[in-house]
N, C-alpha and C positions, 0 to 999 in steps of 0.2 A: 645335171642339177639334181635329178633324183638321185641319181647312185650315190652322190655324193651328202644329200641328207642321209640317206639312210646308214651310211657308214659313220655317220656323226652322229643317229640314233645309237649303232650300236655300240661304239663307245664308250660311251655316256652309258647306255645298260649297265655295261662291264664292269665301269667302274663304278656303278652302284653296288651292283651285286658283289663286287670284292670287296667294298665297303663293309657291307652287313659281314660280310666273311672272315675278316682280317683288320676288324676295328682295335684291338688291344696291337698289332702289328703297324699303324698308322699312326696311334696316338700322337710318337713326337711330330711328324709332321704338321698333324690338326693344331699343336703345339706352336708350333713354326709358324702356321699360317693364320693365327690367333692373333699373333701379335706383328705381321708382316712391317709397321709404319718403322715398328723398334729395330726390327732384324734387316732392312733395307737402309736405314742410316746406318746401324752397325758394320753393314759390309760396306757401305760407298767408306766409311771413317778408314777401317781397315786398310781397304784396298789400297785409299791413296797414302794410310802411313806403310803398306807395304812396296805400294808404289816408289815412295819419297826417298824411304830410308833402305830398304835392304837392297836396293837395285834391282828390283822387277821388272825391267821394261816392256817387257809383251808380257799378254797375257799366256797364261798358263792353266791346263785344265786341272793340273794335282794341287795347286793352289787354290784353284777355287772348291775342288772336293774338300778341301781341307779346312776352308772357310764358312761351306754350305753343312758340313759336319759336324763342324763346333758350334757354329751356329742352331740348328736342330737339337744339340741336347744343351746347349744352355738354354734355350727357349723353352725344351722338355722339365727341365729342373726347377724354372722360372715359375713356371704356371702352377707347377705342379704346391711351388713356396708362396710365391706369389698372389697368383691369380693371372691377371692381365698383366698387359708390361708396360715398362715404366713411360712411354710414348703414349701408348693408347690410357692408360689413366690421366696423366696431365692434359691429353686432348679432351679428354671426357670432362675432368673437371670444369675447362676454360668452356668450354660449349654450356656446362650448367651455369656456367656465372652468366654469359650472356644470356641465356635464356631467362633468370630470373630478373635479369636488367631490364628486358626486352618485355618479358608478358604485363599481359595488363587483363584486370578480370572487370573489367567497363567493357560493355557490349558500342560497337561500331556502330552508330546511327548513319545512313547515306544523307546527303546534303539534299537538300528540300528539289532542291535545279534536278535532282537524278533520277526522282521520284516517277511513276506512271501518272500519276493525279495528276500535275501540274504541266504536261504536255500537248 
């Protein structure tokens, strides 16, 4: 149990410290994983029209290299034009509409029965 935290301490180190090292080297990825809601439907879409239509039966690892590739520099170019992607914006919006449905700026009074006084 210990050896095994501390090998998941050091890790996690590493890949900070590659981090601060090799941040212009990640970009597309941080890229990638900005907008993972957009890039996770895009591949299930994919898959199953590659699935459907060109006869993919089994999986394939050059096929998904080639999916997780395209996919990391559209996402790269996206942000880069963009900003967010076009999932996590329409999630965004729909959350601020509920929320301005939802708030209320009238403070909650507890019902008289819940009070300390009255027990």
């Amino acid at each position: 149990m210990v050896g095994s935290l501390g090998v998941a301490l050091a890790v996690i180190s590493l890949c900070v410290a590659l981090t601060f090292k090799t941040a212009a080297w990640i970009a597309p990825l941080v890229a990638f994983g900005s907008m993972s809601l957009t890039m996770y439907c895009a591949h299930v879409i994919s898959y199953r029209y590659l699935m459907g239509t060109l006869n993919f039966g089994q999986f394939d690892w050059t096929l998904w290299l080639w999916s997780a590739g395209i996919g990391i520099a559209v996402a790269f170019v996206w942000r880069g034009l963009f900003g967010t992607g076009p999932l996590e914006r329409l999630l965004n919006r729909l959350v601020g509409k509920c929320l301005r449905f939802f708030r209320t700026d009238e403070l909650i009074t507890p019902s008289p029965a819940l009070t300390l006084e009255n027990r």
